[in-house]
N, C-alpha and C positions, 0 to 999 in steps of 0.2 A: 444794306451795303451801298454805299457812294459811288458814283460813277468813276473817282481815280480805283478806287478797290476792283471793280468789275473789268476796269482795264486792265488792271497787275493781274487778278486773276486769269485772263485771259489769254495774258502774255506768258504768264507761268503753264499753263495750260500747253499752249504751244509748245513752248521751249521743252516742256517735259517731254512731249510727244514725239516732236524733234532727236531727243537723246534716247529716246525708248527706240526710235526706227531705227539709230545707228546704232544700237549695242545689237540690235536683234539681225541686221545686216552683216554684221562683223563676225557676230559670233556662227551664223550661218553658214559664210561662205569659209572660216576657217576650220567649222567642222567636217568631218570626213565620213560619207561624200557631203557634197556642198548642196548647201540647200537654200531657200528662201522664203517668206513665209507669204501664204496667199491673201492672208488678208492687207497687206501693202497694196494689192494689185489696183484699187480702188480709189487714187486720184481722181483727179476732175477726168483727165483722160483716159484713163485706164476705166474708168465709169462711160462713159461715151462709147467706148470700145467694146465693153459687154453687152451693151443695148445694141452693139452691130452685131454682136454673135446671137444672141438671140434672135435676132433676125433673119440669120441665116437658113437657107432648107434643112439644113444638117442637124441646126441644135433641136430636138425637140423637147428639150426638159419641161421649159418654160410652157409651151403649147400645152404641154401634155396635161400640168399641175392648174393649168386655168380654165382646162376643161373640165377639171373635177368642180373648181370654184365658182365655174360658171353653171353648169349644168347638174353637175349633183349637190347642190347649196343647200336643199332641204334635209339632205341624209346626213352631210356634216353637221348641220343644225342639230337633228334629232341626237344626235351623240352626244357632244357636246353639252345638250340642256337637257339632261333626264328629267328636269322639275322647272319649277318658275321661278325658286331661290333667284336671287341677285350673286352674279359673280364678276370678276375681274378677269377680262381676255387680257393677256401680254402675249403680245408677238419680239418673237430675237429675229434682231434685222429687219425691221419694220421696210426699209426703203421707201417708194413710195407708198408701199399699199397694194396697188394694182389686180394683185389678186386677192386677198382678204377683204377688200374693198366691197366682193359679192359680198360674202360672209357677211359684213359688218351690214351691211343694205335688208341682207334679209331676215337678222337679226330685229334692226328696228323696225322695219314692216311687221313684225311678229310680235311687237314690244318687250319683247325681251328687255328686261332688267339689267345692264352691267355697263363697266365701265370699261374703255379700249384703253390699254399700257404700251405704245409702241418701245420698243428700245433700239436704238440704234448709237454707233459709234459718232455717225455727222449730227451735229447740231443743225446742218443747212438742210438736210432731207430731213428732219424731226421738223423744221419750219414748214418746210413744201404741205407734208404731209398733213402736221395739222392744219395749215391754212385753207388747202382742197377738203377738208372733213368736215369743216365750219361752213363752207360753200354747200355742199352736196349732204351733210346728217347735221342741220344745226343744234341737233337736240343730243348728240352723242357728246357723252362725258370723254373727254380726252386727255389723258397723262401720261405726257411725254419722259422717257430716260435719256438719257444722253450716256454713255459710254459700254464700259465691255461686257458682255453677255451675265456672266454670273452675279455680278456686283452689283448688275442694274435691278437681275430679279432679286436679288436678297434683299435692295430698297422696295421693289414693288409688293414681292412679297407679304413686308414688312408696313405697307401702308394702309392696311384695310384686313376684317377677320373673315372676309368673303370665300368661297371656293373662289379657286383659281384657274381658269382657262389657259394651257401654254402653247402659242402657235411657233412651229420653228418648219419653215418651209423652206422650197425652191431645194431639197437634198443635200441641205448645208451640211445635215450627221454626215454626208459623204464626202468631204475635204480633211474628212478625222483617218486618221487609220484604226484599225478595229480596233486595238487596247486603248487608243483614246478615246474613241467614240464609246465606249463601254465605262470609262472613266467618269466622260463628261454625262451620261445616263445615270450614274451611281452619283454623283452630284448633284446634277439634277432634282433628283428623289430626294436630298436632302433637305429641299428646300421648299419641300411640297408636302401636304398633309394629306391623310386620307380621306376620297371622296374627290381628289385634285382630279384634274386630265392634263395629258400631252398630246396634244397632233403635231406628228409628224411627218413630213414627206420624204420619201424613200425611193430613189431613180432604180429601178427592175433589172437584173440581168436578162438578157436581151441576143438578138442576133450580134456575133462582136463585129461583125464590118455596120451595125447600126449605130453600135457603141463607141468606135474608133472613130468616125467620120463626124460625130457631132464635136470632136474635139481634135480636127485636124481636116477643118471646110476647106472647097476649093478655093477661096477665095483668099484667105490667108488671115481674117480678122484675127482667129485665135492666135498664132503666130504673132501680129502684133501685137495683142494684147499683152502677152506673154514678155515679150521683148522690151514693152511700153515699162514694165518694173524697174529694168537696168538705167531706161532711161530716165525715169525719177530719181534713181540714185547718184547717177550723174548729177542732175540737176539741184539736190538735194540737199546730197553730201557731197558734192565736188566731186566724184570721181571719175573716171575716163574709160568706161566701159566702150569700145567701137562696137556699135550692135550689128554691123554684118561680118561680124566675125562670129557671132553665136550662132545658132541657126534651130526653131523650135522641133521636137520630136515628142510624137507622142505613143504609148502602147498600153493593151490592153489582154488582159491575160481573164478568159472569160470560165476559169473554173474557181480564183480566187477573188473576179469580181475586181479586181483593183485594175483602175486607169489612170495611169501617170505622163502628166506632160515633163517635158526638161529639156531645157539649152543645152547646145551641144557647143562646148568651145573647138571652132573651124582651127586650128593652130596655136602652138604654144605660145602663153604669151603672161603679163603681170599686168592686174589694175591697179590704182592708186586709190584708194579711200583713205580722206586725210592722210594720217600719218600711218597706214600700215597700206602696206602693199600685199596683195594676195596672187599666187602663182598658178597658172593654168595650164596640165598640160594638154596638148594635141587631143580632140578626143573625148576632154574630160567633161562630165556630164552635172550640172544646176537642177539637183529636184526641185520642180518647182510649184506641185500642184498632186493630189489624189483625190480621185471620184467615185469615191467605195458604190459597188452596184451589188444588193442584194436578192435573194429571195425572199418569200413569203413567211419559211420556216426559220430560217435565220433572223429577221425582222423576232418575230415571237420570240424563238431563244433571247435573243439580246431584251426586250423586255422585262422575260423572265428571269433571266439573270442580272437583273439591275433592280430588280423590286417594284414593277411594274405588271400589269393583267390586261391584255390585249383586247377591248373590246368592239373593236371596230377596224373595219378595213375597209378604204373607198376608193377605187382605182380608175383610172380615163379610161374614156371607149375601148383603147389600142391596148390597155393593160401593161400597159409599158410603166407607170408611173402609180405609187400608192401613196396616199395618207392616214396614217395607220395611227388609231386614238387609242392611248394607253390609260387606264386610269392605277392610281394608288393604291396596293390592295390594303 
């Protein structure tokens, strides 16, 4: 491919991407109730913004999942490699790495046999990434995905007759609601053979004033972040969302495990996105966000009910947080 081909594809690239967030905009906020989808949230700024939440005393997902990766790295290990076969790790949503990063580390101190598949939607975190892996594992075989979760494994899949390794962390199954989380599992398996694995990591039902506060800190990042969406569609798609008229709430109902954030529109009012206008009244609530919180037994059901066999489960000091390795029956 020619360098003007790699520019058109580039630009086509965008452009589609471009029309994919405004149909997915449009059609959100004209369904009822109004919604938006979280994985937009993730700009340059809306990225910047989560690395403050994570930050914060309140959030402890992230602490919780890097304790398992830093401290129990051997026992993932043993799961994972029942043999010395050679396999393929892919991780969904690679980002930087940061916590697979133990993994991958103790992996080659072990010489483990396989090659790392990151996938992620940014091409500019698939650079960061591999550029830090070539620094720090120069010997680790690196192949990188660039776009959406299923289509990237059905290429990775598809590139090598290796068992497969599947890392999907940081409790991303928890942004699903349970018939799609159970959906995207029964897909999943479709695309995996017997003798495959999946690790998982799954955020604990828990104290709910523990649960409520990592997602409504004093400080207010998550609020902005949250907010931070409208104003990329502003910026975007031209529209004219005034964002202190929304204002973020979040709740958490701790016998269903679900915790939903959502804009409250402060008074009635209409945005402009290009050519369609969208009407608000007083009151009316922007689903914006869920963080399915599980147990133990429920974790197994959902396995078992998607065509997978539970054989491992590895939890932080606090037990608030599991990575739960499924294999293929």
């Amino acid at each position: 491919m020619d360098i003007h081909s790699i520019n058109r594809h580039i630009t086509g690239s965008k452009k589609d991407a471009s029309k994919k967030f405004e149909e997915d905009v449009l059609n959100g906020l004209l369904s009822s109730p109004k919604k938006l989808y979280p994985k937009y949230f993730y700009d340059e700024e809306g990225t910047a913004l989560f690395r403050k939440i994570m930050d914060t005393p309140e959030y402890y997902l992230t602490g919780c999942e890097l304790d398992i990766f830093k401290n129990k790295t051997a026992e993932l290990a043993k799961c994972i490699t029942p043999d010395v076969a050679p396999f393929d790790l892919i991780e969904l949503g690679a980002g930087d790495g940061f916590k697979s990063k133990h993994l991958l580390h103790y992996l080659s101190r072990a010489n483990a046999e396989f090659t790392y598949m990151p996938i992620d939607i940014s091409n500019s975190i698939l650079g960061f990434l591999r550029n830090s892996l070539q620094t720090e594992l120069p010997r680790l075989q690196v192949q990188g995905f660039e776009g959406e979760y299923m289509e990237m494994l059905t290429e990775a899949c598809a590139s090598s007759n290796r068992r497969k390794v599947i890392l999907f962390l940081g409790a991303n199954i928890g942004n699903m609601e349970v018939d799609e989380s159970i959906n995207f599992c029964r897909q999943l398996r479709t695309l995996l053979s017997p003798g495959d694995l999946v690790l998982i990591g799954f955020d604990l039902k828990k104290n709910p004033k523990t649960v409520l506060s990592a997602y409504n800190d004093k400080s207010g990042v998550t609020s902005m972040f949250n907010l931070n969406l409208l104003k990329r569609i502003n910026r975007e798609l031209l529209a004219n969302f005034v964002l202190d008229q929304y204002e973020h709430y979040p709740m958490y109902d701790p016998v269903s495990g679900s915790c939903r954030s959502f804009l409250v529109s402060l008074r009635s009012q209409h945005v402009n996105i290009g050519k369609q206008t969208i009407q608000f009244e007083k009151d009316e609530v922007i689903a914006m966000e869920i963080s399915q919180k599980y147990n133990l037994n429920e974790i197994r059901s959902l396995a078992k009910n998607t065509g997978f066999e539970t054989v491992g489960m590895v939890m932080d000091s606090q037990e608030w947080f599991v990575d739960a390795i499924w294999k293929i029956k």
